[in-house]
C-alpha positions as CSV (number, residue, x, y, z in Angstrom):
1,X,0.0,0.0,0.0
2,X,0.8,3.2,-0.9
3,X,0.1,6.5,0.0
4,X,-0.6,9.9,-2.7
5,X,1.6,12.4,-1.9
6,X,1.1,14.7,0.7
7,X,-2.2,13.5,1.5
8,X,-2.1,10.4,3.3
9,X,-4.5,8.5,1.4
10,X,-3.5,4.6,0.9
11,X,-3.6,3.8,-2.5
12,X,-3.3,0.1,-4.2
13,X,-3.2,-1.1,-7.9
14,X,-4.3,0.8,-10.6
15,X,-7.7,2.0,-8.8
16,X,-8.5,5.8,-8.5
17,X,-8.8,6.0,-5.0
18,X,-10.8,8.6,-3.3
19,X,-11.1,9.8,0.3
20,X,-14.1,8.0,1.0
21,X,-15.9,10.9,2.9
22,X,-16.2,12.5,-0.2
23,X,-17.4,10.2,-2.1
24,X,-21.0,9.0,-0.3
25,X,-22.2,8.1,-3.7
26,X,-19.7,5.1,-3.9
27,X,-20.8,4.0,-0.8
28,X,-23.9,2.5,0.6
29,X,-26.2,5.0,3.4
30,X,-25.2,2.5,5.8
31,X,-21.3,2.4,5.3
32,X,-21.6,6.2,4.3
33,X,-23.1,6.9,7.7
34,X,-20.7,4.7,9.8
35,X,-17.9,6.5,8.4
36,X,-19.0,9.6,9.2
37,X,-20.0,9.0,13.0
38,X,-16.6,6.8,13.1
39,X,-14.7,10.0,11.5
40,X,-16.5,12.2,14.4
41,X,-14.0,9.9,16.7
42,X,-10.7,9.3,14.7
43,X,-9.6,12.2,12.9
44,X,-7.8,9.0,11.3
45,X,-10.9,8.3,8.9
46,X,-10.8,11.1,6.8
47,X,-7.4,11.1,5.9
48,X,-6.9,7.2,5.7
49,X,-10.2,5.7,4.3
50,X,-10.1,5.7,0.7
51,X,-12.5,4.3,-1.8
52,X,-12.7,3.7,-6.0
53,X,-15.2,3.2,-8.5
54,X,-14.8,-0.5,-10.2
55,X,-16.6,-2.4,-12.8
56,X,-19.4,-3.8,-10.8
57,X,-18.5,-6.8,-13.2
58,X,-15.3,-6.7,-11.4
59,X,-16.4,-6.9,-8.3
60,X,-15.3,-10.4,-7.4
61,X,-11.8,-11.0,-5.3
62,X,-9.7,-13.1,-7.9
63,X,-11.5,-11.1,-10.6
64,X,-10.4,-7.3,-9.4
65,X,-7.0,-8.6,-8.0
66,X,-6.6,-9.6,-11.6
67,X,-8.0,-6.9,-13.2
68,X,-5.9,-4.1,-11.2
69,X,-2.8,-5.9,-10.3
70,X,-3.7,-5.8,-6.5
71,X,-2.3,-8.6,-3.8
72,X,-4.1,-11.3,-2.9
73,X,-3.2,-10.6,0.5
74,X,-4.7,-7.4,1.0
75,X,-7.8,-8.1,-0.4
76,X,-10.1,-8.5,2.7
77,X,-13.7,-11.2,2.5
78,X,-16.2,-10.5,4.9
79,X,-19.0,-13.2,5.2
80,X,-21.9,-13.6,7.0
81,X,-22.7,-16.1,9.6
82,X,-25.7,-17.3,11.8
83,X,-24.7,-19.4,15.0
84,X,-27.8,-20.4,16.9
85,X,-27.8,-21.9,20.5
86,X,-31.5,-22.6,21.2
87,X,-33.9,-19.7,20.5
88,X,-31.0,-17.5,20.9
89,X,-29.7,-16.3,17.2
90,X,-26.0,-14.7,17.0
91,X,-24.8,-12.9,13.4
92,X,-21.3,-12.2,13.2
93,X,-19.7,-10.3,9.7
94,X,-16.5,-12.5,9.9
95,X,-13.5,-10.2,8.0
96,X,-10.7,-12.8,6.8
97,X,-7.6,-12.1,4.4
98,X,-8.9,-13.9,0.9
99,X,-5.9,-15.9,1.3
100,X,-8.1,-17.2,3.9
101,X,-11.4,-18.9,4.7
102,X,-13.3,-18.6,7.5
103,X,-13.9,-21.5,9.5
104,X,-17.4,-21.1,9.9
105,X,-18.1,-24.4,11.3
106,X,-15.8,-24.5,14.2
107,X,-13.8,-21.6,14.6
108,X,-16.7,-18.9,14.0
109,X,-18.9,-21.4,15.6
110,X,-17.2,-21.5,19.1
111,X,-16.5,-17.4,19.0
112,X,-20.8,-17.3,18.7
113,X,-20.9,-19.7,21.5
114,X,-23.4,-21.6,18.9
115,X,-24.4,-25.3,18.7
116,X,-24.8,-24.8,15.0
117,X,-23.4,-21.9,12.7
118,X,-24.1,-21.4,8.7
119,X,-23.6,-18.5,6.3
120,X,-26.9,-16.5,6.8
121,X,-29.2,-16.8,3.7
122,X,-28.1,-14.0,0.9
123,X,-31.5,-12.3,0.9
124,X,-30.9,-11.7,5.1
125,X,-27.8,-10.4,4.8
126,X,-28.6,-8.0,2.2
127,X,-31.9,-7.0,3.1
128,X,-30.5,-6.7,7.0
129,X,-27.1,-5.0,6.1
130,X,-28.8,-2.6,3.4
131,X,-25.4,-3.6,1.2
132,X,-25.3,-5.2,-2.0
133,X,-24.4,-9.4,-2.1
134,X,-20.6,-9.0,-3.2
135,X,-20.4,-5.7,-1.9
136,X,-21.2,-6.5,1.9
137,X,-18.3,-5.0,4.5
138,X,-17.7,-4.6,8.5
139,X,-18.5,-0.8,8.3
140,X,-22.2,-0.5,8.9
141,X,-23.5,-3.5,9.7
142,X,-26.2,-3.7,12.4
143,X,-25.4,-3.0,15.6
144,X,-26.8,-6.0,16.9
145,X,-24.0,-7.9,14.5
146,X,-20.5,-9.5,16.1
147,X,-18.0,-7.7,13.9
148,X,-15.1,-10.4,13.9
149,X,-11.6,-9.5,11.8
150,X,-8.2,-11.9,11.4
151,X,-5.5,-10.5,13.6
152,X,-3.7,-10.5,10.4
153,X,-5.2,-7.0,9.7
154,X,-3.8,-5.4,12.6
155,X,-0.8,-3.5,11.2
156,X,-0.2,0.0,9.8
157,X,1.6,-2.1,6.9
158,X,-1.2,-4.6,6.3
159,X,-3.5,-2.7,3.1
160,X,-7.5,-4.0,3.7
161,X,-9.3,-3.9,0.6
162,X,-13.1,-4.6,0.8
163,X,-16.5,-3.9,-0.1
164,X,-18.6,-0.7,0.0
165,X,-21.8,-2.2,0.7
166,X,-22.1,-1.6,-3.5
167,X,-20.3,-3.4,-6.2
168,X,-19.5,-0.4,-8.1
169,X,-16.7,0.4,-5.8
170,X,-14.0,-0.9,-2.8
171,X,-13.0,0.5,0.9
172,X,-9.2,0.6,0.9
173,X,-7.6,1.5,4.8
174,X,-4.8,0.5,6.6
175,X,-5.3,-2.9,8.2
176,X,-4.6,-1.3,11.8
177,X,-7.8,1.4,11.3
178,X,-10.0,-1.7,10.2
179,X,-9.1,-3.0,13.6
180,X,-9.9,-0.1,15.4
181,X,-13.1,0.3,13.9
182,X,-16.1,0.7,16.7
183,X,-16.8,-2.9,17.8
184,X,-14.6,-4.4,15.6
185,X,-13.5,-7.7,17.9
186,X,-9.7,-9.1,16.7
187,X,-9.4,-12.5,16.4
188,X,-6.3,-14.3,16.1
189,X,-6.3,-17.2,12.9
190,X,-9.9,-16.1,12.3
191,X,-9.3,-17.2,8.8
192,X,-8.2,-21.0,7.6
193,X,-5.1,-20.6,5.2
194,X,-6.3,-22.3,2.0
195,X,-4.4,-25.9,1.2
């Protein structure tokens, strides 16, 4: 990751990046809001939080790290998962390098103290997020949601690349911010590295 000169603003590939306060229109009204009351707090948000218009086409992980020359290793996947104990429901956006996979059925299971755990149903997670399936990210999710990310993502060094809550565009910040992010909860080995 890179930064534009004077600025601060992390950039990565071949993307236009974009502080993403001043771009709402890439963003979904939940993600747009979040950063905003998030930037009320960390001064940090404004000047690090970046975000570019892509081919909607593009949207996919191995598809836009082609497409722009951007590292697998950056590229953050956030997934959605039910755990249920009971009555009791638990929703959790899991955030995992896409080096990665997270193991929903243990790992993600025991963190949501859940007998059983599955990906929630696509039409769930977008209608209960307000994001876009393919676009879906940690910033803005329901309150009520666990917001779970790799430990991996906790350095200055460490780019995270994810969704807008659209498809038409990414989130780009430093992978310690993402961390830092109101009830964000780090995990250590959240994500599975892929045999």
């Amino acid at each position: 990751m890179s930064e534009t000169a004077g600025a601060g603003l992390p950039t990565l590939g071949d993307l236009g990046w974009e502080p993403a306060l001043q771009r709402p229109d890439l963003l979904a009204a939940p993600v747009a809001a979040a950063l905003r009351d998030w930037a009320a707090t960390d001064a940090r948000v404004a000047r690090q939080v970046a975000v570019a218009e892509i081919d909607p086409d593009h949207a996919d992980t191995a598809t836009l790290n082609e497409v722009h020359g951007l590292p697998p290793e950056a590229s953050a996947n956030c997934v959605v998962v039910a755990g249920r104990r009971g009555e009791v429901e638990r929703v959790a956006a899991c955030v995992v390098p896409a080096t990665t996979f997270a193991d929903v059925n243990t790992r993600v299971r025991k963190l949501l103290d859940a007998r059983k755990a599955s990906f929630l149903p696509m039409d769930r997670a977008t209608s209960e997020s307000g994001m876009a399936y393919g676009g879906i990210t940690p910033i803005g999710v329901p309150a009520a949601w666990r917001v779970l990310v790799d430990g991996r993502f906790d350095d200055a060094a460490a780019p995270a690349l994810m969704g807008s809550g659209l498809r038409s565009s990414k989130l780009l910040m430093p992978g310690d911010l993402l961390c830092a992010a109101p009830g964000v909860e780090v995990v250590d080995d959240l994500g599975v590295v892929r045999d």
